[in-house]
N, C-alpha and C positions, 0 to 999 in steps of 0.2 A: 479489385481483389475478389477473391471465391466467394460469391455467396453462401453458398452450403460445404461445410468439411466431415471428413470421418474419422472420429479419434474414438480407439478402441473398438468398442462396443456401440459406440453412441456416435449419432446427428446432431451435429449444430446448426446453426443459421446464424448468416451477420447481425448484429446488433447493434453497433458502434465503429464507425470507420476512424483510422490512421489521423482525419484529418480533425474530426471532433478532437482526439483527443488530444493530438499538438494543440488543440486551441485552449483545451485548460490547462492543461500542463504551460504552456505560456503565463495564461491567468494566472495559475498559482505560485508562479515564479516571480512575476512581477510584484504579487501582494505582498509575499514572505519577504519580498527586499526592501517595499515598501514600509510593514511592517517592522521589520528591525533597525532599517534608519542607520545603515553604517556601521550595527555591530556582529562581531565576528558569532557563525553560526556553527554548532557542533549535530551534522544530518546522523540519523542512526538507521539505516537500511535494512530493512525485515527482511533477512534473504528466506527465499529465494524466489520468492516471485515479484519483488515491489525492485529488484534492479533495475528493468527498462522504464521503467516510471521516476524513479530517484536519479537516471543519467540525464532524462530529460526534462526533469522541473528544473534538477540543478544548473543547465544551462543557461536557464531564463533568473537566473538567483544574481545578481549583482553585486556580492558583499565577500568579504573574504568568510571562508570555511574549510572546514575540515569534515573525513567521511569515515564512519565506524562503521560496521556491520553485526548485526546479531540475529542469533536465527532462533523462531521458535516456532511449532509444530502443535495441530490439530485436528488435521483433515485424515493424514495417512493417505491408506488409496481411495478412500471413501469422496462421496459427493456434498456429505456437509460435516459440520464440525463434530467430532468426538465428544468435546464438553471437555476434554483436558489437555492443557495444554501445559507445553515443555518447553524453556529458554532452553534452546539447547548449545548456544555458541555464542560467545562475546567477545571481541577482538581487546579490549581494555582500556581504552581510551580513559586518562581519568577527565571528569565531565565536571568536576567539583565547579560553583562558581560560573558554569556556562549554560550558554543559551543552549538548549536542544530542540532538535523537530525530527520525531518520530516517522520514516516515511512508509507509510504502509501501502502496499497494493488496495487491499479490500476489507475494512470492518464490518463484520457480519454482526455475530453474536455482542464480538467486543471481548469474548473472552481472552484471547487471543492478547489483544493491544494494552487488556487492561494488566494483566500477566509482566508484558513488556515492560509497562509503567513504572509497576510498584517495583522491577528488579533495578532500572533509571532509578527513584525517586529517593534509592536507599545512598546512591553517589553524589546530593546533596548535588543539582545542576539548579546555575540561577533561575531556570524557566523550560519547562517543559512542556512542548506542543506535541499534535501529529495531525499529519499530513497523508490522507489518502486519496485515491484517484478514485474507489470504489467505498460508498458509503450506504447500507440497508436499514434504512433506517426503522422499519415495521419488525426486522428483525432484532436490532441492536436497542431499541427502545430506549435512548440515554441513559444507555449504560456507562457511556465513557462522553467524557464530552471531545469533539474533532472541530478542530479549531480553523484547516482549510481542508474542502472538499472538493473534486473534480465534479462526481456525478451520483445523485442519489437515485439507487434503483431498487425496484420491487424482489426480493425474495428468491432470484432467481439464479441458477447454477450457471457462472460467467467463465470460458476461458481465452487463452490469447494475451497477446501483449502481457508477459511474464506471468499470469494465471496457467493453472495447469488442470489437465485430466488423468491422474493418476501417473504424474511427468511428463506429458507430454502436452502440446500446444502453445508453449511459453512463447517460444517463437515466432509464433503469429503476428503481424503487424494491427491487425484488427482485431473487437472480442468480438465474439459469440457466445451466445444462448442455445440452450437445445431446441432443439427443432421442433418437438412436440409442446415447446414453451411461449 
């Protein structure tokens, strides 16, 4: 694939190839079926960037489940978080009673997921996890705790594989980092 791309304004450079990241997304597909041992699992999909991540753990998931989506918002067109963030869409799923795993693309701050949590934790769900592919942890500082992680990385501005640059790059089979990064 392209080492170097041009989104927008800005250079990226590869970072992470197609093939690292099938190989955790396998991992954490194995673990999560592991971990639930045969019972039914309710996934809640941070749209819109943790799609191609949540189509691809979910294949490696072995247990019956069900898929919610809910979207919430902190970046805008900007390169880091605003500090506010908005549930802004919840398909309804009631959850009362059930296992949940949160699947997030990327917890940075954590404000974000933790936001997500406490709107989950008010539908009274037996257990509630989350699952992201992207974990910063110098940034997030356990703020939230993440229960499976693909890849814990430094601080730095990721897009590709459903991560975006002010919309655009989602599609990318690879991330990237900026180029000056």
């Amino acid at each position: 694939m392209t080492e170097h791309i041009q989104l927008h304004d800005k250079r990226f450079k590869k970072f992470i190839s197609k093939e690292e990241i099938d190989a955790v997304n396998k991992r954490l597909g194995e673990q999560i079926t592991k971990d639930y041992n045969g019972n039914e699992v309710v996934f809640v999909i941070v749209l819109k960037g943790s799609v191609l991540f949540a189509t691809d753990v979910i294949r490696h998931v072995n247990l019956h489940c069900t898929l919610e989506f809910i979207r919430a918002e902190s970046y805008g067109a900007e390169m880091h978080s605003s500090g506010k963030v908005k549930v802004a869409h919840y398909t309804g799923i009631d959850i009362r009673g059930k296992h949940v795993i949160v699947l997030e693309d990327i917890v940075d701050t954590g404000l974000t997921i933790k936001e997500i949590l406490a709107h989950l934790e008010t539908m009274q769900p037996a257990s509630l996890k989350i699952a992201t592919l992207f974990l910063k942890p110098e940034v997030c500082k356990g703020t939230v705790e993440t229960h499976y992680v693909g890849f814990e990385i430094s601080p730095l501005f990721i897009v590709g594989y459903g991560l975006d640059y002010n919309e655009i790059g989602r599609n990318l089979a690879d991330v990237y980092i900026l180029d000056n990064e």
